[in-house]
C-alpha positions in Angstrom: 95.5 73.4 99.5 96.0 76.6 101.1 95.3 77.6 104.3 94.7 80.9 106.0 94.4 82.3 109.3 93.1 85.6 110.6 93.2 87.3 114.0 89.5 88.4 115.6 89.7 91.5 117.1 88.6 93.9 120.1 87.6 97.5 119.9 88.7 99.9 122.6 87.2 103.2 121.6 85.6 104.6 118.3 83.4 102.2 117.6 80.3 103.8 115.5 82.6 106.6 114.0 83.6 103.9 111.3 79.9 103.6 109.5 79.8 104.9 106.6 76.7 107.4 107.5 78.9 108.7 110.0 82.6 109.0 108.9 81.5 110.0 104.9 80.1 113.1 106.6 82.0 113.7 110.0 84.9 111.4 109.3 86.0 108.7 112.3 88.9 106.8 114.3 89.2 104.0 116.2 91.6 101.8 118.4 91.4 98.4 118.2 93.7 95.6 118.9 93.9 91.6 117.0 93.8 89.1 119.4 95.2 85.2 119.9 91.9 84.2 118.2 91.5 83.4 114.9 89.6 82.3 111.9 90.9 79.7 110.1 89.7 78.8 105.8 90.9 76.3 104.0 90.3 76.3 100.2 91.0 73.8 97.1 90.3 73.6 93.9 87.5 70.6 93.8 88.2 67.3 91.6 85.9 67.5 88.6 84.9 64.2 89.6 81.9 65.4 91.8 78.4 65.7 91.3 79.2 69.9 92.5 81.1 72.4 92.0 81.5 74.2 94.6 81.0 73.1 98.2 81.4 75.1 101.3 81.7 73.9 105.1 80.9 76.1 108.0 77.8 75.2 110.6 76.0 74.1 107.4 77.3 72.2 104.2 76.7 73.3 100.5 77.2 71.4 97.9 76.1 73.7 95.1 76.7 73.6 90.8 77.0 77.4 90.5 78.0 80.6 92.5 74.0 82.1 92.8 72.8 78.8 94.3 75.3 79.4 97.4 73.5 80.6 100.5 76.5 82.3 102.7 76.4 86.0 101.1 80.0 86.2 101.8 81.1 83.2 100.5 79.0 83.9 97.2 79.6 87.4 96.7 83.7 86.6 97.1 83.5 84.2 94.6 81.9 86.6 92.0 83.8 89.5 93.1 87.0 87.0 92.1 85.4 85.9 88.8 86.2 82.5 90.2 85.4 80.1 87.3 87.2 76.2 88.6 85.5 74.6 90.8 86.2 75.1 94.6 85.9 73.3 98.0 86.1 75.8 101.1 86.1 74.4 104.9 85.9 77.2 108.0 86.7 76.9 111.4 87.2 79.5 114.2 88.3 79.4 117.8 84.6 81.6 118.8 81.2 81.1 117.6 80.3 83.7 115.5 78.2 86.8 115.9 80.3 87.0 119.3 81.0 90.1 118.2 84.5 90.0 117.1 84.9 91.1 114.3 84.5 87.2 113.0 82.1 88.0 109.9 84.6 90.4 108.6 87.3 88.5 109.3 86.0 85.2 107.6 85.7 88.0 104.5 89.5 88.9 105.0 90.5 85.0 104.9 88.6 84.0 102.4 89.9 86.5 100.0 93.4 85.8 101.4 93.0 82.0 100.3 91.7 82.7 97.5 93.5 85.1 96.2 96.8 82.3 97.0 95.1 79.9 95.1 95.2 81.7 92.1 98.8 82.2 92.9 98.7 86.0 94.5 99.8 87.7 97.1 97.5 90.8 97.8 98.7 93.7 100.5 97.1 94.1 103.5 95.4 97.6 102.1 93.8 95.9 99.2 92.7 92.5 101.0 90.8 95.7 103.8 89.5 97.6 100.7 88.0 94.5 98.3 86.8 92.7 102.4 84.7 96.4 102.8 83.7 96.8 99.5 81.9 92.9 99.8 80.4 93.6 102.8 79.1 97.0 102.3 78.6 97.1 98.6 78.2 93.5 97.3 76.9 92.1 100.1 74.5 95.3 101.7 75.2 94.9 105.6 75.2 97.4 107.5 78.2 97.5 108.9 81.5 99.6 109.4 85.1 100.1 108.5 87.2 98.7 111.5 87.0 95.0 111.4 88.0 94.4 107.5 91.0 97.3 108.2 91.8 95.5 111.9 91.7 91.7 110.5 94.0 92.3 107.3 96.2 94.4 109.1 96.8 93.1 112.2 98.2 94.6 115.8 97.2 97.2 118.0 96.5 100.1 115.3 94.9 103.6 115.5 92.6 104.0 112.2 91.5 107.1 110.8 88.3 107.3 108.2 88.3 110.1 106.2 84.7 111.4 104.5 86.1 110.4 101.0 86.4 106.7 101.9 89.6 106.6 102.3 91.4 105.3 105.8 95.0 105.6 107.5 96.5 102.9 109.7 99.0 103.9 112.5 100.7 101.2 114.6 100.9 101.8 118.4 104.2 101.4 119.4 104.0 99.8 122.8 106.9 98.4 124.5 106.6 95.3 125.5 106.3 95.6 129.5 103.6 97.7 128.6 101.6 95.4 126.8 102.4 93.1 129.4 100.3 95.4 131.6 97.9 95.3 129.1 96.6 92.2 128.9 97.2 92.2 132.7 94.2 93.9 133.2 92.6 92.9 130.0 89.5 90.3 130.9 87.5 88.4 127.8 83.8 86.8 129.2 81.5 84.5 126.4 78.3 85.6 127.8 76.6 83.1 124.8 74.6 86.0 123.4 74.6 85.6 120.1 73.9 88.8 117.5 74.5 89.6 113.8 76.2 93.2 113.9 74.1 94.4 110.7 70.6 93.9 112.8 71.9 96.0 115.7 73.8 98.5 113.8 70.7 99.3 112.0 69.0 100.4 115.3 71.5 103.5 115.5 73.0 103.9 112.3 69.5 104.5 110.7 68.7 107.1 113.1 71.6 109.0 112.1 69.7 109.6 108.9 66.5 110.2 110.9 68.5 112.8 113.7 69.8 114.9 110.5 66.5 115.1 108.9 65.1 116.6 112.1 67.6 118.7 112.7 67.2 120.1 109.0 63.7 120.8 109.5 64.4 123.8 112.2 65.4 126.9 111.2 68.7 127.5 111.9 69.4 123.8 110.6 71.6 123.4 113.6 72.3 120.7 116.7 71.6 122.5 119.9 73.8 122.4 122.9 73.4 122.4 126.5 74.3 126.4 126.3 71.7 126.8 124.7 69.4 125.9 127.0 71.3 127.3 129.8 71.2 131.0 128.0 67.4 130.6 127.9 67.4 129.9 131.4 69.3 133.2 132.4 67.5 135.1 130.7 64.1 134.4 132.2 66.3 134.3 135.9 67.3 137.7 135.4 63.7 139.1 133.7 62.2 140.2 137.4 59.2 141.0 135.0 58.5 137.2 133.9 56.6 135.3 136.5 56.6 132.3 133.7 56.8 131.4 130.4 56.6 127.7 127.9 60.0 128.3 125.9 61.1 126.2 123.5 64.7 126.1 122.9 64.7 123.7 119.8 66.0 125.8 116.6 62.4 126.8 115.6 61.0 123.1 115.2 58.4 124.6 116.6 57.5 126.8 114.2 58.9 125.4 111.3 57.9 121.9 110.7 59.8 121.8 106.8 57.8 120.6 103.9 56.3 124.1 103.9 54.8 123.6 107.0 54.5 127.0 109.3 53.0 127.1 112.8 51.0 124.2 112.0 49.5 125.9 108.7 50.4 124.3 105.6 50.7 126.0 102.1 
């Protein structure tokens, strides 16, 4: 039997920059920190004296003959990304509920390829266990979610990540001496409100405007973000016109008058 264990985690400041709409464009970084909270899988290959194959143990029981009839996604889409072919019992337990948001989901991915990846008698690195936990979640699996927690839970620590816009990421320990993180987790304070959420469902309220915000912003003419300046310029400029008593002026990139699709001042081809 083997038995994993791997740290949840808490994000101090990047969070958002490690979706992939975001950092495969603008790139992203984060610091984050594991915690003394952890989630614990035990796996064994199953006797082929049962009725199943596979049976898996979290707030529900499977007891399933094949891989496609298991319900948890990341529990199924492990298993085929494994090729895993002998029957197999897996149990989870955790010390928070999940969806408490952190970083549990991701971390249960992390562990379960850990122990799995044991069983068959192999000892991936930290880098690969992060890569194959991101590529199940994100490509097998089809959340919407980031980069930080798979990186955070296989590596461990209190770690500045980088995401670079070709998919690759960068871990840097923070060296902190000891009275420091003393200090730390002196003024550190962790509340269980009880709200539950599933990361995917609220990262798709922001992360799917990112694709919206761009194709707005392409849609003006000079296919540009405005900034505050910007506004600020337009302002002058009437202040200092003794001439203009006042005026409706947009300050939006042309949106105005260029509505894309071929659309001009309302007029379409």
């Amino acid at each position: 039997m083997i038995i994993s264990r791997t740290p949840l985690r808490i994000s101090f400041f990047g969070g958002g920059t490690d979706y992939p709409s975001w950092s495969r464009v603008h790139g992203g970084a984060v610091i984050a920190a594991t915690i003394d909270k952890y989630c614990y899988l035990t796996c064994r290959h199953l006797p082929p004296f049962f009725e199943h194959r596979f049976r898996v143990v979290y707030s529900f029981i499977e007891n399933c003959q094949t891989i496609d009839e298991i319900q948890h996604p990341a529990v199924r889409e492990v298993l085929r990304h494994l090729a895993v072919t002998r029957g197999v019992e897996i149990h989870h337990d955790g010390d928070l509920p999940a969806r408490s948001g952190m970083g549990s989901s991701s971390a249960f991915t992390v562990g379960l390829l850990h122990a799995l990846y044991a069983l068959k008698g192999c000892m991936p690195s930290k880098e690969q266990l992060a890569r194959e936990a991101i590529s199940v979640e994100q490509d097998r699996v089809g959340e919407t979610v980031g980069s930080q927690d798979q990186v955070m839970a296989a590596y461990g620590g209190v770690n500045h990540v980088t995401f670079a816009p070709s998919g690759e990421f960068s871990v840097r320990p923070l060296t902190l001496a000891p009275e420091r993180i003393r200090e730390l987790n002196a003024h550190l304070m962790l509340f269980y409100t009880g709200i539950k959420r599933t990361a995917s469902d609220v990262a798709q309220t922001y992360v799917n405007g990112v694709d919206e915000r761009k194709r707005i912003i392409n849609a003006t003419l000079v296919k540009q973000e405005g900034q505050p300046e910007n506004v600020g310029q337009a302002t002058l400029a009437l202040i200092e016109n003794d001439f203009i008593t006042g005026v409706c002026l947009p300050v939006d990139g042309g949106r105005t008058i260029f509505a894309g699709d071929g659309e001009v001042a309302g007029v379409k081809d």
